[in-house]
VEXDREN-2710 file (C-alpha; in Angstrom, 1 decimal):
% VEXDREN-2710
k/r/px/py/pz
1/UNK/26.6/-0.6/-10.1
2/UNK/24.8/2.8/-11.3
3/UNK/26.0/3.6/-15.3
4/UNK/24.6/7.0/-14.3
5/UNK/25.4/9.0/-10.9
6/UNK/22.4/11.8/-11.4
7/UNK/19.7/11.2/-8.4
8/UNK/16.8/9.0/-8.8
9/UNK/13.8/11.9/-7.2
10/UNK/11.1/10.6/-5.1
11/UNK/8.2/13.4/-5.0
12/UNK/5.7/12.7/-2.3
13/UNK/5.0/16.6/-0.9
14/UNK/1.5/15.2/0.4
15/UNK/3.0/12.6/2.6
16/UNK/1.1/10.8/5.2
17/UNK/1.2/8.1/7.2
18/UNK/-0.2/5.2/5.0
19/UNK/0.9/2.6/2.6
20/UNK/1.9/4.8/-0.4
21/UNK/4.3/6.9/2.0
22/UNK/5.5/3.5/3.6
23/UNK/6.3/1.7/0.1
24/UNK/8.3/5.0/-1.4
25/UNK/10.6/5.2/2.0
26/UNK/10.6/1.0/1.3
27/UNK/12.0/1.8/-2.7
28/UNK/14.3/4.6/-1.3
29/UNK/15.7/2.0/1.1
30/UNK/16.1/-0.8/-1.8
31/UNK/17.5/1.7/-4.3
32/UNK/19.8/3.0/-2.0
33/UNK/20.8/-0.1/-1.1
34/UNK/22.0/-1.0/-4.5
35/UNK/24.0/2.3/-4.7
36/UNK/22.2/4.4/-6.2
37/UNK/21.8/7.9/-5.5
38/UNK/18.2/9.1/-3.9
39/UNK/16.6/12.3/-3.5
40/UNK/13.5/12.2/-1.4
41/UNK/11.1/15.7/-1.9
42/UNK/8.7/15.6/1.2
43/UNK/6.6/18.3/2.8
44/UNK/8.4/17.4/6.3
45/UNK/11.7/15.1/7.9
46/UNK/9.6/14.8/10.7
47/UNK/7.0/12.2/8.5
48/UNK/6.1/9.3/9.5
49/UNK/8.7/6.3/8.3
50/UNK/11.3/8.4/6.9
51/UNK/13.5/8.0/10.4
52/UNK/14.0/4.4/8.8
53/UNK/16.3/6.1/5.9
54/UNK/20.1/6.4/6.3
55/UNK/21.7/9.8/6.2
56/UNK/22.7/8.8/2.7
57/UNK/19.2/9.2/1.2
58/UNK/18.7/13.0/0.8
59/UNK/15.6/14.3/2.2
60/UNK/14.1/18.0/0.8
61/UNK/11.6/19.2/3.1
62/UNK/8.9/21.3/1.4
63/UNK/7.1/22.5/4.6
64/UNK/3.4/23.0/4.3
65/UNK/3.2/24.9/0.5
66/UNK/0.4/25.7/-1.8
67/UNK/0.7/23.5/-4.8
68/UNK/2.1/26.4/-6.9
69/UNK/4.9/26.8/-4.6
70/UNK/5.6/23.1/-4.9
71/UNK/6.0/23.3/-8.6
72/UNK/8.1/26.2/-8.5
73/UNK/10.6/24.5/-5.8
74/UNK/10.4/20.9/-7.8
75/UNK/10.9/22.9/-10.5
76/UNK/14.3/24.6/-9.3
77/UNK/15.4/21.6/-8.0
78/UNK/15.1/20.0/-11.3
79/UNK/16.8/22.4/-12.8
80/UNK/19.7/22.6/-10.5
81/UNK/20.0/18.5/-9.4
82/UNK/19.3/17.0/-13.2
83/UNK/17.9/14.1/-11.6
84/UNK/17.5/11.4/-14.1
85/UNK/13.9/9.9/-13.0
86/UNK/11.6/12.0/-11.0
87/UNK/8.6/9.4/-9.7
88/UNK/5.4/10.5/-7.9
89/UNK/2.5/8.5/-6.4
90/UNK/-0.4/10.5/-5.5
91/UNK/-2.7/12.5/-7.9
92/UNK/-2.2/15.6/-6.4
93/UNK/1.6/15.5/-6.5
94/UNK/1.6/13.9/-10.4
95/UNK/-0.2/17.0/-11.7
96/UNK/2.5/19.2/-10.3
97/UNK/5.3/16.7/-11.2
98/UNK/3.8/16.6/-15.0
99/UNK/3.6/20.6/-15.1
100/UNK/7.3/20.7/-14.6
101/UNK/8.1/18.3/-16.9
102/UNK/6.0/20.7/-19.2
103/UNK/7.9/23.7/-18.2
104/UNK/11.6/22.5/-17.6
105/UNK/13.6/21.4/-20.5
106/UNK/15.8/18.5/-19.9
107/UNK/15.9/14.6/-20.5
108/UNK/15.0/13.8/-16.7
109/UNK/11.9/11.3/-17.2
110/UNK/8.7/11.1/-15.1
111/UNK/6.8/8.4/-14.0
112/UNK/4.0/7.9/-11.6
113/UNK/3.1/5.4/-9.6
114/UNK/-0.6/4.7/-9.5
115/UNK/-1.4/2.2/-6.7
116/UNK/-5.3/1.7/-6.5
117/UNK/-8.6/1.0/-9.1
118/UNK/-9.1/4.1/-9.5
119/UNK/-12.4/3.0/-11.6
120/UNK/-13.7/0.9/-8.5
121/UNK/-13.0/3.6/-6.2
122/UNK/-15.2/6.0/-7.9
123/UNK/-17.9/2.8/-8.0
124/UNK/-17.8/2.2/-4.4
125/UNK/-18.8/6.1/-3.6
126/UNK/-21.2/6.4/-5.9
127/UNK/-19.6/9.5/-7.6
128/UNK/-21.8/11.0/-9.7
129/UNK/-21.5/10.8/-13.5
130/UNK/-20.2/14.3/-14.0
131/UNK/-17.6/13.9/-11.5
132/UNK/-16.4/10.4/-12.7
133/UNK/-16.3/12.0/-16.2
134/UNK/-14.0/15.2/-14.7
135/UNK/-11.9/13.2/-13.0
136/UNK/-11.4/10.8/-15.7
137/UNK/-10.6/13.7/-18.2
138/UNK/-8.0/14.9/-15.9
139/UNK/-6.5/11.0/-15.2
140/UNK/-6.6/10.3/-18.8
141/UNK/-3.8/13.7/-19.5
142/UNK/-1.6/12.6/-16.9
143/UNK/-1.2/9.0/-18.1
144/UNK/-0.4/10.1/-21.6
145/UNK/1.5/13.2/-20.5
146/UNK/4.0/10.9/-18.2
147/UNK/7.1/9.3/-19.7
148/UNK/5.9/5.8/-18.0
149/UNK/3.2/4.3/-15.5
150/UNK/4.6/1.9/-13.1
151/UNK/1.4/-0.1/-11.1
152/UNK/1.3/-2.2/-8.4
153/UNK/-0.3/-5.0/-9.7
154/UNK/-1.6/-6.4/-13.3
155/UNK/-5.6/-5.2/-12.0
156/UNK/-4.0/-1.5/-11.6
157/UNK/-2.6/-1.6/-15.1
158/UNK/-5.7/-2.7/-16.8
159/UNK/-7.7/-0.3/-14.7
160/UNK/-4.8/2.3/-16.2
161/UNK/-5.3/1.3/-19.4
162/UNK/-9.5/1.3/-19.3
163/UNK/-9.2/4.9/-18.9
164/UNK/-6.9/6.1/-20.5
165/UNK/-7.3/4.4/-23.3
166/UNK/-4.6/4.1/-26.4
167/UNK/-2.3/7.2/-26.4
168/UNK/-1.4/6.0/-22.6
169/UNK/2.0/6.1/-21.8
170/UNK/3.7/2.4/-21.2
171/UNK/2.6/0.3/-18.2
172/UNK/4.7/-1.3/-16.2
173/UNK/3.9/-3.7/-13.3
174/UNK/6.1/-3.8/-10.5
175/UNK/5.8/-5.4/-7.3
176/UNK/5.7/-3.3/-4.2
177/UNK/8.7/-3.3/-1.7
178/UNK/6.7/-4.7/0.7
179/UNK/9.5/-6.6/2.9
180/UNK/12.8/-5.2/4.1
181/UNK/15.2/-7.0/6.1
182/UNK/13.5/-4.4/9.3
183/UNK/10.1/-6.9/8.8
184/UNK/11.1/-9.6/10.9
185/UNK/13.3/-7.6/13.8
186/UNK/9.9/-5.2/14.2
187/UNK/7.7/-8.2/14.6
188/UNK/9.4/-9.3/17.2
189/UNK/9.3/-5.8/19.1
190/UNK/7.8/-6.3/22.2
191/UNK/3.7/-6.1/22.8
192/UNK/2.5/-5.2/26.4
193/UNK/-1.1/-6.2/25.3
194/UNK/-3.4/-8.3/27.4
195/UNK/-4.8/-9.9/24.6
196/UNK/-1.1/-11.3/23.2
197/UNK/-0.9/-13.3/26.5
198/UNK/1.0/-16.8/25.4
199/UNK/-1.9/-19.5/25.8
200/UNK/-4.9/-17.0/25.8
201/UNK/-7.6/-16.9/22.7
202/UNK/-6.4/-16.4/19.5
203/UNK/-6.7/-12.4/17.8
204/UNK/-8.1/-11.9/14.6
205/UNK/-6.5/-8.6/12.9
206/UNK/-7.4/-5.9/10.6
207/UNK/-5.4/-3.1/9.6
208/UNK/-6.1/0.1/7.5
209/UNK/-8.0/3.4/7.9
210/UNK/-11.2/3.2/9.3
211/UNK/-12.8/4.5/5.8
212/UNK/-15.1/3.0/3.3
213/UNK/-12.6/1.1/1.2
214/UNK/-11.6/-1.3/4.0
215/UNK/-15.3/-2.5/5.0
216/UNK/-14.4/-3.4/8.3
217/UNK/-18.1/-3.1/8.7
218/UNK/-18.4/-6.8/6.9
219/UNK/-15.7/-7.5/9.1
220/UNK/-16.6/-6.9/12.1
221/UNK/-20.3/-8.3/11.4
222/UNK/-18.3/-11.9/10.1
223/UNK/-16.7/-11.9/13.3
224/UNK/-19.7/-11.8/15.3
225/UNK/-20.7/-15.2/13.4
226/UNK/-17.3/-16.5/14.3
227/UNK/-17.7/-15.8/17.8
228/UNK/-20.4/-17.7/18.3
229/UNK/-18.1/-21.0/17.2
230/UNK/-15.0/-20.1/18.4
231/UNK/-13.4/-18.1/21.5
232/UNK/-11.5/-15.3/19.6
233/UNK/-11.1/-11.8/19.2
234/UNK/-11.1/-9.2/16.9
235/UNK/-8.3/-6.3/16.9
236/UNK/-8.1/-3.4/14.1
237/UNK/-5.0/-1.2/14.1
238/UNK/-6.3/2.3/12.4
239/UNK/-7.8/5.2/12.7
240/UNK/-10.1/7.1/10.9
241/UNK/-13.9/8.8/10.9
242/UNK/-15.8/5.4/10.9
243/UNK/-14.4/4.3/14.3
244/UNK/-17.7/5.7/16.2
245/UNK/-19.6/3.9/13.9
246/UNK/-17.9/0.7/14.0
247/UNK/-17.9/0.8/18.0
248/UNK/-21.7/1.2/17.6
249/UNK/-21.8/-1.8/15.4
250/UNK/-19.5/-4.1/17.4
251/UNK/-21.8/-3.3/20.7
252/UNK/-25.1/-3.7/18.9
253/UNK/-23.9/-7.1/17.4
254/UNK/-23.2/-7.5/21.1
255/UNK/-18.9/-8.5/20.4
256/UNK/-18.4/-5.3/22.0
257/UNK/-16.0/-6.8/24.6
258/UNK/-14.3/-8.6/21.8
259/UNK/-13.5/-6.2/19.2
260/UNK/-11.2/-3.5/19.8
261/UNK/-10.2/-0.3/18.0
262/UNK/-6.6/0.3/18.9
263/UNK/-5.6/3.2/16.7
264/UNK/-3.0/3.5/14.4
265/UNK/0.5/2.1/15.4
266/UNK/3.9/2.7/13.7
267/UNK/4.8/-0.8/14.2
268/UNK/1.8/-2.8/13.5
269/UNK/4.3/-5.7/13.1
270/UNK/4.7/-7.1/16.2
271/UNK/0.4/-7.3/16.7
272/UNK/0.9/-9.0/13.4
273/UNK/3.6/-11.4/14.3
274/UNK/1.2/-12.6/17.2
275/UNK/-2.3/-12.9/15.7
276/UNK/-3.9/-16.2/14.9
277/UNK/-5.2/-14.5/11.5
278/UNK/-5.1/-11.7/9.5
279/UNK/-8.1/-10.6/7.6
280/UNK/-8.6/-8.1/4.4
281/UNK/-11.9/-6.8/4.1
282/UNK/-11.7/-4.5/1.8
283/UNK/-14.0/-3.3/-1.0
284/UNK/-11.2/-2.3/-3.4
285/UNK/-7.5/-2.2/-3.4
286/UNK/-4.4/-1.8/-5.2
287/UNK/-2.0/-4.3/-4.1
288/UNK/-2.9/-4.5/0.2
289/UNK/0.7/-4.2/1.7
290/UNK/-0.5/-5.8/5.2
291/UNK/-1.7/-9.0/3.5
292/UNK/1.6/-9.4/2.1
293/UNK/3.2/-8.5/5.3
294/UNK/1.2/-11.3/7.0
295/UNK/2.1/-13.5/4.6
296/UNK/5.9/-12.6/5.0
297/UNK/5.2/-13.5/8.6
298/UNK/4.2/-16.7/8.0
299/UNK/0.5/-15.7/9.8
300/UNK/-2.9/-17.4/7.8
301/UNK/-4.9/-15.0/5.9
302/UNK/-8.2/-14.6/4.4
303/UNK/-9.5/-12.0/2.0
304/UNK/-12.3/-10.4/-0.7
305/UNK/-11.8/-10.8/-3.6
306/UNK/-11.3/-7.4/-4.4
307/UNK/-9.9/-5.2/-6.9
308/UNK/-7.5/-5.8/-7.1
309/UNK/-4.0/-7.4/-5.6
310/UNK/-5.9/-10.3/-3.4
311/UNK/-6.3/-12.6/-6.1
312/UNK/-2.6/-12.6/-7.4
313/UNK/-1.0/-12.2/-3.6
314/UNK/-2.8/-15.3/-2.9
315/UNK/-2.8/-17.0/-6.5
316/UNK/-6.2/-17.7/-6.8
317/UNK/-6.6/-18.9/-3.5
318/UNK/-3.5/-21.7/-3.1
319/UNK/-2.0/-19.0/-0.4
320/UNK/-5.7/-18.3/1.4
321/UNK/-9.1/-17.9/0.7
322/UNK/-11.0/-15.3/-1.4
323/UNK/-14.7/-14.2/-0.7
324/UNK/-17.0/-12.2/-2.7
325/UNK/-16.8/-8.2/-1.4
326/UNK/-19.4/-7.2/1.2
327/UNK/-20.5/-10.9/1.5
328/UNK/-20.0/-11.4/5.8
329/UNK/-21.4/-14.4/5.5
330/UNK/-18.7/-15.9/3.3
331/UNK/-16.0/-14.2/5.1
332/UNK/-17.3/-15.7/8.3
333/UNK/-17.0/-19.3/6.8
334/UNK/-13.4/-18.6/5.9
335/UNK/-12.6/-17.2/8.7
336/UNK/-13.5/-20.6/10.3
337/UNK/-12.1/-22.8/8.4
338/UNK/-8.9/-20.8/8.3
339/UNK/-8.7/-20.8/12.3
340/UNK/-9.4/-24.4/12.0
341/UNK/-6.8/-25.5/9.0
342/UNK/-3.8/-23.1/9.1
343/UNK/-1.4/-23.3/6.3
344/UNK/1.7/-24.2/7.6
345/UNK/3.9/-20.6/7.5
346/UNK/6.5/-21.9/6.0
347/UNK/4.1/-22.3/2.7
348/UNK/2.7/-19.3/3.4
349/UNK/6.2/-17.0/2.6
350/UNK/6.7/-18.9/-0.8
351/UNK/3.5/-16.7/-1.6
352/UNK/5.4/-13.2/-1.4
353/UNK/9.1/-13.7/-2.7
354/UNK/8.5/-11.0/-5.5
355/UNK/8.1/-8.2/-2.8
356/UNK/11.4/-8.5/-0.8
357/UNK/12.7/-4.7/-1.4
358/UNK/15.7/-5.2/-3.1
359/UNK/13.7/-7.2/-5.9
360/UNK/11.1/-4.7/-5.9
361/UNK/14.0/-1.9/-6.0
362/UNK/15.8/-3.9/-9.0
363/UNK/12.6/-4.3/-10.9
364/UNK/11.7/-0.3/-10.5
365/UNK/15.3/0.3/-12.4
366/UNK/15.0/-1.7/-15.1
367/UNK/11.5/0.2/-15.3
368/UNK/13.4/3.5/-15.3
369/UNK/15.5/2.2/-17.8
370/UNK/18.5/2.9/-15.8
371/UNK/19.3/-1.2/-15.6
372/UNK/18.8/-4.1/-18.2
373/UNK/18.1/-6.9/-15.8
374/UNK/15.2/-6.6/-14.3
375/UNK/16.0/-9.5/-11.7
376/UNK/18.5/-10.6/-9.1
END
């Protein structure tokens, strides 16, 4: 039970509709859960995800604000709620979490929540050198100014630690909560989708934003090889300003009848729970929530072998294969093999026991310091 009944703070002003909004309404579930006391700062109740909370998780609504008149309302609310952790988990909203922890006196403790390479993000678009530089500066102050750094995964700490070098403040990796107990009861939602017929060909998925980062480019040009071997198709749940380009792509390849952008769903679950394979294409990562998810689900998977979160989900390949980034051909040849030789799913959920979200949850505590044992 909680030593300590002050609110644990959640500050996600900038929230969104994608994995880093989905995990923190995933923690405040899990922390909740186990009694403890959560204040959730967003810019809106009407979010995405946050209708999955119970009434006992607090939500403060910022509305659309400048980022001065966030600070100054995280800064009252400090002020007047004493919470005892205040985490963020965007850039944006750690600068203005770190300038009130600058300007408010008290022992509340801040700790963000990085949860990509930053380093291979800024390799993947070319940034110039000025830019990387800047934006390095500025990194490197907030992960010495913050009380603690909690990552996603060991390739986010050492990405962490690479820039910001010896006065950082102490990493911790934690697990995402990546399964709740609602996993399993959305996946079996019902689809109306012609393609989820029982006995009709088998759907390859991708999910994520249709942006650089996830390469569904490679993907889509690796499933055009698989096509011409097996009877399949390809579905990708997202949305984002590639998805003319990608049409393009799919039609020139000529799989245009076979690939399918469907937009971003709020339960991608139950297309999940029903596809022959999942596949993560993605150039960089921090730790991919939907490969875990599939995983959960007991559905084969093949991914790069990106930075970073692949390589441990899949623990150097026992769980599924890993391909070189960008390489179609390789991902092609995996996909194959995978359609062919499915590992049974039952093997397939010992891979992702460390995200249920009341381990994850337990684990972020003992990070926070506000529990010693950092397992169930």
């Amino acid at each position: 039970m909680p030593t300590d009944s002050r609110p644990i703070c959640l500050f996600l002003p900038s929230f969104g509709d994608g994995g880093v909004e989905r995990m923190l309404t995933h923690l405040a579930l899990g922390l909740d859960g186990l009694g403890y006391p959560v204040d959730f700062l967003v810019d809106s109740c009407a979010a995405p995800y946050l209708e999955l909370l119970p009434t006992s998780v607090r939500l403060h609504p910022f509305g659309e604000l400048s980022p001065r008149s966030r600070q100054d309302l995280l800064a009252d609310y400090v002020r007047q709620m004493r919470p005892s952790v205040v985490l963020s988990a965007k850039i944006d909203d750690d600068r203005i979490a770190l300038a009130v922890k600058a300007k408010v006196r008290g022992d509340t403790r801040y700790f963000l929540r990085p949860g990509t390479t930053q380093s291979e993000r800024w390799r993947a678009r070319q940034a110039p050198f000025f830019k990387r530089w800047w934006e390095g500066h500025l990194l490197r102050r907030l992960y010495r100014q913050a009380d603690g750094i909690i990552a996603v995964s060991e390739g986010v700490a050492r990405d962490v630690a690479a820039i910001a070098g010896s006065r950082c403040a102490p990493i911790q990796v934690v697990r995402n909560p990546t399964i709740t107990p609602l996993l399993q009861q959305q996946a079996q939602a019902p689809l109306d989708h012609p393609w989820f017929a029982p006995g009709d060909l088998p759907v390859i998925l991708g999910i994520g934003g249709l942006r650089l980062q996830k390469d569904f480019g490679t993907l889509i040009r690796a499933f055009a090889s698989v096509r011409r071997q097996h009877r399949c198709r390809l579905l990708i749940l997202g949305q984002g300003r590639q998805q003319a380009r990608l049409s393009e792509l799919a039609s020139r390849l000529g799989v245009g009848d076979a690939v399918q952008l469907a937009g971003f769903d709020p339960n991608p679950y139950r297309y999940l729970a029903r596809a022959g394979l999942f596949v993560l294409s993605s150039r960089w990562e921090g730790s991919p929530n939907a490969l875990i998810e599939a995983l959960a689900l007991g559905v084969p998977v093949v991914a790069t072998d990106c930075p970073s979160g692949p390589r441990e989900i899949l623990q150097d390949g026992r769980y599924g294969p890993l391909v070189p980034v960008g390489d179609a051909e390789a991902l092609a040849r995996a996909m194959i093999d995978t359609l062919d030789h499915p590992l049974p799913p039952e093997v397939l959920r010992e891979a992702v026991r460390d995200y249920q979200v009341e381990v994850s949850a337990y684990r972020y505590l003992a990070a926070f310091g506000l529990r010693d044992a950092p397992l169930l």
